[in-house]
N, C-alpha and C positions, 0 to 999 in steps of 0.2 A: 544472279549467278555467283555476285564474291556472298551472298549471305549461304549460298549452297554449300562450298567451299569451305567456308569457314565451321560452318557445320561438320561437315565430313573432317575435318582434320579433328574438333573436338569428340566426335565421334572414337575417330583412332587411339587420339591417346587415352579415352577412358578403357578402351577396350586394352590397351597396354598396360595400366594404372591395374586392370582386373586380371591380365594374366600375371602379374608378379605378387598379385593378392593373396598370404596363405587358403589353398583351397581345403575346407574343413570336412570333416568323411565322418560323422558319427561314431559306422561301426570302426572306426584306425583308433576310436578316442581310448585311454588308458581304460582298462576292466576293474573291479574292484579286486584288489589280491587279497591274500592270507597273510595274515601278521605274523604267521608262525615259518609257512616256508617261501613266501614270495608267487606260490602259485596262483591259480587264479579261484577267488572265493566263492563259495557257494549259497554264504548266507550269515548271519551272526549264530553262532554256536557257543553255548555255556559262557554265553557274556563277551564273547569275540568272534571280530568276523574271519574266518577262516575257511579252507577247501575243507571238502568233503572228507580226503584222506588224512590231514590233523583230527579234523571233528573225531574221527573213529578210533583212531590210536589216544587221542586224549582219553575219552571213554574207556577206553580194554587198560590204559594204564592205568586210572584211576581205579576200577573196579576191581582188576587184577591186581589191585595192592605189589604189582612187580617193584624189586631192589632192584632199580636200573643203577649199574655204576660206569660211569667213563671210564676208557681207556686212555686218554692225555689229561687233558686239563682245564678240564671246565667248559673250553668254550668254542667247543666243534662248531664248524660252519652249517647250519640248516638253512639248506636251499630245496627247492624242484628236487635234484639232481640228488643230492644226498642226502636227504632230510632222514632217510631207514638205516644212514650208518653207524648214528649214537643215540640210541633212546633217551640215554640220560638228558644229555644237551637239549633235544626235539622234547620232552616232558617239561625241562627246568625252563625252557624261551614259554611255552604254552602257560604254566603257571605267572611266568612274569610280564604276560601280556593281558593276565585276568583273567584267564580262563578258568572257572571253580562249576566242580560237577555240582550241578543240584541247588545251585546258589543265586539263580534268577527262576523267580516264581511271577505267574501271571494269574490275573482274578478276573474273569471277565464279567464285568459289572453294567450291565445299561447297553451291551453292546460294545462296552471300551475297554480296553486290555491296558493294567495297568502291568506295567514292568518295572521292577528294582536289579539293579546292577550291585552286587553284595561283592566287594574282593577282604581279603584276609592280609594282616601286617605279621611282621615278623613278633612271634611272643613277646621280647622284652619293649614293644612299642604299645602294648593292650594292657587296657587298667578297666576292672569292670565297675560299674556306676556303684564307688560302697552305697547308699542310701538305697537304692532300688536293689541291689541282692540282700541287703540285710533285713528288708520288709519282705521281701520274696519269704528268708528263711524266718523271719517273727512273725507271719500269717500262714505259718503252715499248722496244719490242725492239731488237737493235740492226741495224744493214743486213745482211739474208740475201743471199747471191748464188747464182744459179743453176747455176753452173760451165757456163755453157755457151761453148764456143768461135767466138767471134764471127771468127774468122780462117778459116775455112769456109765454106763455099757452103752459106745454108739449103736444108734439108730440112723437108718437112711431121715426116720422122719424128726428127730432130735436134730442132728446135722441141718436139717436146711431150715427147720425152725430158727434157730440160731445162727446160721446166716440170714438168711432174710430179716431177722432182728436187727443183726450186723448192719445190713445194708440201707436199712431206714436211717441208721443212725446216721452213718457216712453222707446219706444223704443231702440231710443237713449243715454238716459239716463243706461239704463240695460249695452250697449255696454260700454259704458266713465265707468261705475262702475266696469266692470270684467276686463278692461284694467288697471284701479288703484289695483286689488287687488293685495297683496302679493305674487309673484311664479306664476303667472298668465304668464306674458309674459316669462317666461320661459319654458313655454312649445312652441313646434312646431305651425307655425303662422296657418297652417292646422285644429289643432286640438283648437287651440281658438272659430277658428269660429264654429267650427262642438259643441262644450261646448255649445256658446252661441245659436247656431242655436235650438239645444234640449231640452235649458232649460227656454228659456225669457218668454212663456207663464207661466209657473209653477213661475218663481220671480214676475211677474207682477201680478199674483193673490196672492203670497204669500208677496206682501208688498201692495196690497189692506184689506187684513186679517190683518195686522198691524195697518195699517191706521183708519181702521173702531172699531179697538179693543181699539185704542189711544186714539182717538179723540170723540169716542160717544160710547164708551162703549161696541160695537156688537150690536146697536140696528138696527143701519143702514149700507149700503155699501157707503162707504167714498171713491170714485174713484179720487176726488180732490177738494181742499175746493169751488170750485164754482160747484161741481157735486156729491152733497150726496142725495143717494137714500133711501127713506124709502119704506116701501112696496107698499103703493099706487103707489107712482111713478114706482115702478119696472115693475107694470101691464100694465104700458104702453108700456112694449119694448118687443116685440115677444118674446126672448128667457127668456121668464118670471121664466121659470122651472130653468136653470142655475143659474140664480139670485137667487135663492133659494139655489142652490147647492152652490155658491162660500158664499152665507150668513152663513152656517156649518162655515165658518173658523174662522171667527173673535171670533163666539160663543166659538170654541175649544181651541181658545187663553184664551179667558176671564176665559173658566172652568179649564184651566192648570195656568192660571198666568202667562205668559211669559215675561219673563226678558229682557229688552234690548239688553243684553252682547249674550240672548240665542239667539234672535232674529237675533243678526247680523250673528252665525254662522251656524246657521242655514241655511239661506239666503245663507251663502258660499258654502253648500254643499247641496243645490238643485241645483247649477250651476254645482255641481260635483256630481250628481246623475246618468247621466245616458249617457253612452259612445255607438260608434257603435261597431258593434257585434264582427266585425273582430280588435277590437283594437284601441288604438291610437298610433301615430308616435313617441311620447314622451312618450308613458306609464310610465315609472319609474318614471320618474319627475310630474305625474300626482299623480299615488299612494302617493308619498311622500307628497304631498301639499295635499292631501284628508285627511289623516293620521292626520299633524298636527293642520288639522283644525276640525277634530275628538276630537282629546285631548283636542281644545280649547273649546270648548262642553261642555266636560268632566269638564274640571275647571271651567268654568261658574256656571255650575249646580252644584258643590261643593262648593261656593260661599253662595248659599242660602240653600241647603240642608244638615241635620245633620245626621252623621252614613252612615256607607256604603249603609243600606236596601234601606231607602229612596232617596239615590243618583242612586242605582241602578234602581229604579221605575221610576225615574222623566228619567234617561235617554230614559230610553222602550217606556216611553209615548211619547219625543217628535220624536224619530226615527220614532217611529209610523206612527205620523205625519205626517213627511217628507214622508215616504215611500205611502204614503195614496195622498199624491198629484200627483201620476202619471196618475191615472186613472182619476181626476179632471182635471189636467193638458190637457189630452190628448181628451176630448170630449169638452172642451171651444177651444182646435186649431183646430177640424175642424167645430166646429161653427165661429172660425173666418176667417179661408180660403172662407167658404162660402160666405161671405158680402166684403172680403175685401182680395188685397193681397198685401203685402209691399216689396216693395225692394227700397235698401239703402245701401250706402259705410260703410261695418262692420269695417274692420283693413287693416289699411296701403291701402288706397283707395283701398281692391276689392271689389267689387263688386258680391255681392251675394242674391239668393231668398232667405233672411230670413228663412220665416213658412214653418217648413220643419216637415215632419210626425213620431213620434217616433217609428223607427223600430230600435233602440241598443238595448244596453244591460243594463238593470237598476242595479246597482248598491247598492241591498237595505242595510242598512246599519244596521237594528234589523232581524237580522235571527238567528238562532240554531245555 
């Protein structure tokens, strides 16, 4: 009976011990908020986790390149509540929380999604690697000419003769250039040529966009100083409509301004835009050289651009860019498999069919 007893009383006070126990409720527990206005988050967005209505307005600002300016003083409150009353303030907290459009890129390799988190410093804290832009600009090729005889009355079939001469030349040249770059031959001798196999049409037009943007302004296509096209002339080569299309590039240089320093890394990572589906042999050592020549980008454009906002635009613009020549890229290779096919000793004499059809996996480098 006292063992009954004494039971039942320690009974009670556990059960007393349990009612002043905090009682824990999963769904009471904190939600993940927005870094930007306190609401509640929907997910990680352009590098931060934020609600839905940041994520969007981040977007339309960035893109809509808007001059938001404050009306006090810098440092309006963004909350829930009034986060829509100063764009300025609600853009300048998003930029300083990290958030950069186009600035986290994913490669899904093997099943696994590799993510980099990319943010931007203020210009006067970016110093770009001199040894690595100074071989960038001393491995750049040197002026190919077309041999074409400009003392003749064009022909449709003169014209593409001489390009297509052109183009073998360059050819070579695109190869001897991705052999000089940096971490290049440290990738698998496989995966060099399958690079270069995928990406020579996309450098060959995106350093004719250079060329034409340098030397004349974008008025004309500048293929090589003895083969500069203006419009008349271009009407004379059947694939008149393309000539028009790769004419967009030089224009979209001249309307962005592009940098030398941008140009050259740019250049690097159309060569690393776009891999086959199933992988590369060296993957890791690819990602890493993608990476740092991501950054080198990144510092370039901080170079000339001031503030994070407009570092973060100027980068979205030229990814853009880049991501915007695959589909250029890939309707000029099968206009030129059509006229012509080249084969030529790539690395370490093999021997391989160059102009190969882009069926990997692109690579875009401005995504969500």
């Amino acid at each position: 009976m006292a063992w009954n007893e004494e039971s039942l009383e320690k009974k009670k006070t556990r059960n007393s011990e349990a009612s002043q126990s905090p009682q824990y409720n999963f769904e009471s527990l904190p939600q993940k908020i927005c870094l930007i206005c306190g609401d509640e988050a929907s997910g990680c967005h352009y590098g931060v986790l934020t609600c839905g209505s940041c994520k969007v307005f981040f977007k339309r600002a960035m893109e809509g390149q808007h001059n938001y300016l404050c009306a006090g003083r810098n440092d309006c409150i963004v909350d829930k509540i009034r986060r829509k009353n100063c764009p300025a303030c609600r853009l300048r907290k998003c930029c300083q929380a990290g958030m950069v459009l186009g600035a986290q890129y994913k490669l899904q390799i093997e099943g696994q999604a590799l993510s980099q988190r990319i943010t931007f410093s203020p210009s006067q804290d970016i110093q770009l690697i001199p040894s690595l832009i100074s071989l960038l600009m001393n491995i750049e090729p040197d002026v190919v000419y077309a041999g074409h005889d400009n003392t003749k009355p064009d022909t449709s079939s003169s014209l593409l003769t001489s390009l297509n001469q052109l183009c073998e030349r360059q050819l070579l040249t695109v190869v001897k250039w991705s052999k000089s770059l940096p971490g290049f031959r440290n990738l698998h001798i496989d995966d060099q040529i399958t690079l270069i196999q995928y990406s020579w049409m996309s450098l060959m037009v995106f350093g004719l966009g250079w060329r034409s943007y340098k030397h004349v302004s974008g008025q004309m296509l500048y293929f090589a100083p003895d083969l500069i096209l203006n419009e008349q002339r271009m009407k004379e080569l059947s694939f008149y409509s393309l000539c028009l299309t790769m004419w967009q590039i030089p224009q979209e240089f001249v309307k962005l301004q592009i940098s030398h320093e941008e140009f050259l890394c740019m250049k690097v990572l159309l060569l690393l835009n776009t891999i086959p589906l199933e992988g590369l042999r060296s993957q890791s050592q690819f990602e890493d050289m993608r990476s740092s020549y991501i950054r080198e980008l990144i510092k370039a454009i901080g170079l000339r651009q001031k503030g994070v906002v407009s570092s973060s635009q100027r980068f979205y613009q030229l990814t853009k860019l880049l991501d915007s020549f695959c589909q250029i890229s890939l309707i000029l290779h099968f206009k030129y498999l059509s006229d012509t096919v080249i084969i030529f000793h790539l690395i370490a004499n093999s021997t391989k069919n160059l102009p190969k059809t882009h069926v990997g996996h692109v690579s875009p480098i401005a995504t969500d």
